[in-house]
MIBA-23539 format. One record per residue (C-alpha): x negated, y negated, z negated; residue in three letters. Coordinates in steps of 0.25 Angstrom, whole numbers, plus 2048, in hexadecimal, padded with zeros to 3 digits. Layout:
<recs>
REC    xx    yy    zz   rest
REC     X     Y     Z    ALA
...
</recs>
This chain:
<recs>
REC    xx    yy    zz   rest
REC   409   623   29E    UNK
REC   412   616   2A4    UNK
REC   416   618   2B1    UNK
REC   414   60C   2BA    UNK
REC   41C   610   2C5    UNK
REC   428   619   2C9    UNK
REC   42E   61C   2D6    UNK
REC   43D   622   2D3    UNK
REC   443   629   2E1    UNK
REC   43C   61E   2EA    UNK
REC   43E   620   2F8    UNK
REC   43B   616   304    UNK
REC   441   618   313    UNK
REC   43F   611   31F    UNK
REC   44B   613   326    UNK
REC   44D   624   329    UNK
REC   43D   624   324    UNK
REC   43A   628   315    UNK
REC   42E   623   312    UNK
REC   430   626   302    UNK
REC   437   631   2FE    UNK
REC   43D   631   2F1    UNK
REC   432   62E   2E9    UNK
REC   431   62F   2D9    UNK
REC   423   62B   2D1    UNK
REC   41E   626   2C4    UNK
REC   410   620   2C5    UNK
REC   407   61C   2B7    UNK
REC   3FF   611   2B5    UNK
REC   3F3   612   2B4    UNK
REC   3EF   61D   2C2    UNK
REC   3E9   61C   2CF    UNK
REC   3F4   622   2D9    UNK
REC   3F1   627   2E5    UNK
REC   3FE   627   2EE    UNK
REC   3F9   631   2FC    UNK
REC   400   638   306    UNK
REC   401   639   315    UNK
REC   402   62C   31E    UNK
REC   411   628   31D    UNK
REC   412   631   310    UNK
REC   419   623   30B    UNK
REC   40D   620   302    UNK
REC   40E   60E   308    UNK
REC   41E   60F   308    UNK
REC   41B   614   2F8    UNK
REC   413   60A   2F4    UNK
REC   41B   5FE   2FB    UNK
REC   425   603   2F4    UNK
REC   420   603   2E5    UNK
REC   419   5F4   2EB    UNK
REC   427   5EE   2EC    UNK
REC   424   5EC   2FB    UNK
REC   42E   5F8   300    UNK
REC   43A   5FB   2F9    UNK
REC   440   60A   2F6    UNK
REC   44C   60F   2FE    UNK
REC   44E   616   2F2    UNK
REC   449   618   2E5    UNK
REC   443   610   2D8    UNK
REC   433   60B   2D7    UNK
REC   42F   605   2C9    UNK
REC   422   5FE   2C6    UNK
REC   41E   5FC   2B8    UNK
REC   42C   5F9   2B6    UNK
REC   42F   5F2   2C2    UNK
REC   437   5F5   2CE    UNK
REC   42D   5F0   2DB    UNK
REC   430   5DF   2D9    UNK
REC   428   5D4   2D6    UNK
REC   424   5DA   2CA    UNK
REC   41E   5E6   2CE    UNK
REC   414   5DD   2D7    UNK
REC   410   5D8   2CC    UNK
REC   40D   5E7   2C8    UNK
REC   407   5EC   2D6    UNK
REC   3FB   5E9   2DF    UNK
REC   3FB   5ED   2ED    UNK
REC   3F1   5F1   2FA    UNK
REC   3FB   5F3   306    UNK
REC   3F2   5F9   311    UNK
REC   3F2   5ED   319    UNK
REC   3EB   5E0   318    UNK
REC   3F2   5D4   312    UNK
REC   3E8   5C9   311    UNK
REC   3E6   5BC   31C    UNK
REC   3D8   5C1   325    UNK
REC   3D4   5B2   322    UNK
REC   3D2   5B3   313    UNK
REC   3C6   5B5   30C    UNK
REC   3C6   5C0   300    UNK
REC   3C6   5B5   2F7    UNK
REC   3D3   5AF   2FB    UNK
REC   3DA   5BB   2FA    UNK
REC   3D5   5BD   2ED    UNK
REC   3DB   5AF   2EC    UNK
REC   3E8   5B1   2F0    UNK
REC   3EB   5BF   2EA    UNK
REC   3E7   5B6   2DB    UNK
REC   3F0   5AD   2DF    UNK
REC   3FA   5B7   2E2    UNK
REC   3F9   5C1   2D8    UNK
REC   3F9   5BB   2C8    UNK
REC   3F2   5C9   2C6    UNK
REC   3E8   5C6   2D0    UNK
REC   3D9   5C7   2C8    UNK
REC   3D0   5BF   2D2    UNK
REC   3C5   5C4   2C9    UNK
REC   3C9   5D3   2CC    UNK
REC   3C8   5D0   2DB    UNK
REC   3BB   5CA   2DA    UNK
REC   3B6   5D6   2D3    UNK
REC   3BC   5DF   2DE    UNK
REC   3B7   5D7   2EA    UNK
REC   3A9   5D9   2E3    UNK
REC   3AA   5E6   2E1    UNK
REC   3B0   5E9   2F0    UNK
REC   3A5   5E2   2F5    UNK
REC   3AD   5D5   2FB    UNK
REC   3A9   5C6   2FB    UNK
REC   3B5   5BE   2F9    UNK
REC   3B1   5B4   304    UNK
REC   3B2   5BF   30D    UNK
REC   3BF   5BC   317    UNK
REC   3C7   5C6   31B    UNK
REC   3C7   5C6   329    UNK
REC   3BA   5C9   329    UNK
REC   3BA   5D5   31F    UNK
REC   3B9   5E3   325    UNK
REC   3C7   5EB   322    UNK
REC   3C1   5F3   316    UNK
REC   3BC   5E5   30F    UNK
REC   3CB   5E1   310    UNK
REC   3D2   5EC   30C    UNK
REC   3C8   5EA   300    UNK
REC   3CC   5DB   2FE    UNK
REC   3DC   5DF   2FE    UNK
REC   3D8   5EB   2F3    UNK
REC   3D2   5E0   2EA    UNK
REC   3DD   5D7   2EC    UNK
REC   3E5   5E1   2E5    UNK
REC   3DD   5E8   2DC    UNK
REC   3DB   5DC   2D6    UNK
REC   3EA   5D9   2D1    UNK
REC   3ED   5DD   2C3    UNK
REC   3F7   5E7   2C8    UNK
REC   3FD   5F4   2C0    UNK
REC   3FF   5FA   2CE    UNK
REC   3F5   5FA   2D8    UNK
REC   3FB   601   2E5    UNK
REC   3EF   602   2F1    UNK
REC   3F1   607   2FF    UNK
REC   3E5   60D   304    UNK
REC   3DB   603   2FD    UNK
REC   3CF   60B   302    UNK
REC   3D0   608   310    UNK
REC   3C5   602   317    UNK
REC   3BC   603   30B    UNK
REC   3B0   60A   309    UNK
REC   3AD   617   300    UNK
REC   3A6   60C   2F6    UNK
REC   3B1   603   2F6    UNK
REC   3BB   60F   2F3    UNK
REC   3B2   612   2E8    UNK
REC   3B3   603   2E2    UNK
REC   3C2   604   2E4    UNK
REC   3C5   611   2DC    UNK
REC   3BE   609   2D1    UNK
REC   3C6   5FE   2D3    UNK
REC   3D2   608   2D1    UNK
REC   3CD   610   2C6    UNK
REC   3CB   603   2BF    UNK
REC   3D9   5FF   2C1    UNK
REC   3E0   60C   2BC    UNK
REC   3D7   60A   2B1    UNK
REC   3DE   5FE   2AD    UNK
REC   3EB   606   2AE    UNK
REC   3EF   602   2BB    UNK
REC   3F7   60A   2C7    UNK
REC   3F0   60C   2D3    UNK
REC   3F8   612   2DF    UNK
REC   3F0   613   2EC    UNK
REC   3F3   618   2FA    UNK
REC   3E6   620   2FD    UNK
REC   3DE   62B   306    UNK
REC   3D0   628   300    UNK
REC   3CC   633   2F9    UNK
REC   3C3   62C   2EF    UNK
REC   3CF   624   2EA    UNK
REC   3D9   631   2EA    UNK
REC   3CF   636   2E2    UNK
REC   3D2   62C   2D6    UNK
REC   3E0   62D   2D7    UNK
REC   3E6   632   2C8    UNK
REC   3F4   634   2D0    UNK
REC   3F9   637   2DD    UNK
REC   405   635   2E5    UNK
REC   407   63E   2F2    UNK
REC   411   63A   2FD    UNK
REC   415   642   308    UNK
REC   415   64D   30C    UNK
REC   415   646   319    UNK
REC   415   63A   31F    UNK
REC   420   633   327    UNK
REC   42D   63B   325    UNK
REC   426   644   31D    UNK
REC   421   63C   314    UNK
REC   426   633   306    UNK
REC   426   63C   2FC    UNK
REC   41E   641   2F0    UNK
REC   417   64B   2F3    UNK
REC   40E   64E   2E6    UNK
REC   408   643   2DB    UNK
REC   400   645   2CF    UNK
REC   3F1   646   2CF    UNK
REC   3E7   649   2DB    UNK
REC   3E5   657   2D5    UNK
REC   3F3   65B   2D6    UNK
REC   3F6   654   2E1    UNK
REC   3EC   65D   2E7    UNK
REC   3F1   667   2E4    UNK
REC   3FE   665   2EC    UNK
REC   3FF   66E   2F8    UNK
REC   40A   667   2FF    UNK
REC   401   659   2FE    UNK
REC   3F9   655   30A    UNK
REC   3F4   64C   2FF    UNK
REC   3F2   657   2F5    UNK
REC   3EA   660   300    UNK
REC   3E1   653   302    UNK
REC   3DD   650   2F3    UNK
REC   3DA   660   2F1    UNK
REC   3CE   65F   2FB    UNK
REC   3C8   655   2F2    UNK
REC   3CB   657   2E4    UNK
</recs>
């Protein structure tokens, strides 16, 4: 199975505080990941980092070939978890400017999504409760033809039904034989993820390194995980 991305030894500090610890992954293609731990485990720090927009103290991080450039945004579509759109636009012309943006962009796609997700494009922002526009960011970037998708708690704000719709939207792009990490505490998600990363044990100080990966089951069966202990109650 081809690995689409590798972390060799990556470690990130801020100053005295070391927010990764010495981190080594190989990731396939082709999987939903789900990346948990405690708050300040490092899970944002770690994914800034594969994104290109942080850069390792120390330590090596390869997409598809690539070093984090210009050419592994070609590769990766990103959800921070916060808001990057104008209040004034309508969906519309952010679907706009993303196709104008993005040569990957499939307007088509996004069209489908917003009718799925129950959003009128005329719709403007500013006038969208804070679940519909956590919905139209999520659109914006599911509908990018990416190898890597990485999605920092993309359920916020939804509701059950629209969790649902998103794990189809996931499942469809795995399917496809696209990555999928995603920064999560909805269970329904965690659920569908075929590999876990843990981070921890702790957070803060405590935290930055690996503390189990591998499937839920035998992450959950990880005694020293606080993740682990939480996915045994409901497998």
């Amino acid at each position: 199975m081809s690995q689409l991305l590798q972390l060799h030894h990556v470690t990130k500090k801020y100053k005295k505080h070391v927010a990764v610890d010495d981190v080594t992954l190989s990731l396939p293609a082709g999987k939903i990941i789900g990346l948990l731990g405690p708050n300040g485990s490092g899970k944002t720090t770690l994914i800034k980092l594969i994104n290109g927009l942080l850069h390792p103290t120390t330590g090596e991080i390869v997409i598809d070939g690539y070093r984090p450039s210009v050419d592994t945004k070609k590769i990766i579509s990103y959800l921070p978890d916060t808001s990057y759109l104008r209040e004034d636009m309508k969906i519309k012309d952010a679907l706009a400017f993303f196709e104008d943006f993005y040569e990957d962009f499939s307007r088509e796609k996004a069209e489908h999504l917003l009718e799925d997700l129950e959003l009128n494009p005329n719709d403007i922002l500013k006038n969208l409760s804070k679940g519909n526009k956590e919905k139209v960011q999520l659109i914006l970037v599911m509908s990018r033809q990416a190898k890597l998708y990485i999605l920092d708690e993309p359920t916020t704000g939804l509701h059950s039904h629209d969790v649902a719709r998103l794990i189809d939207v996931l499942q469809r792009i795995v399917d496809q034989g696209d990555t999928i990490i995603v920064i999560e505490h909805n269970l329904d998600v965690i659920k569908v993820a075929d590999h876990i990363i843990d981070l921890g044990p702790e957070g803060g100080a405590g935290g930055g390194t690996i503390v189990v990966t591998g499937t839920p089951e035998k992450v959950a069966k990880c005694e020293k995980s606080y993740t682990g202990q939480f996915l045994k109650s409901m497998l």
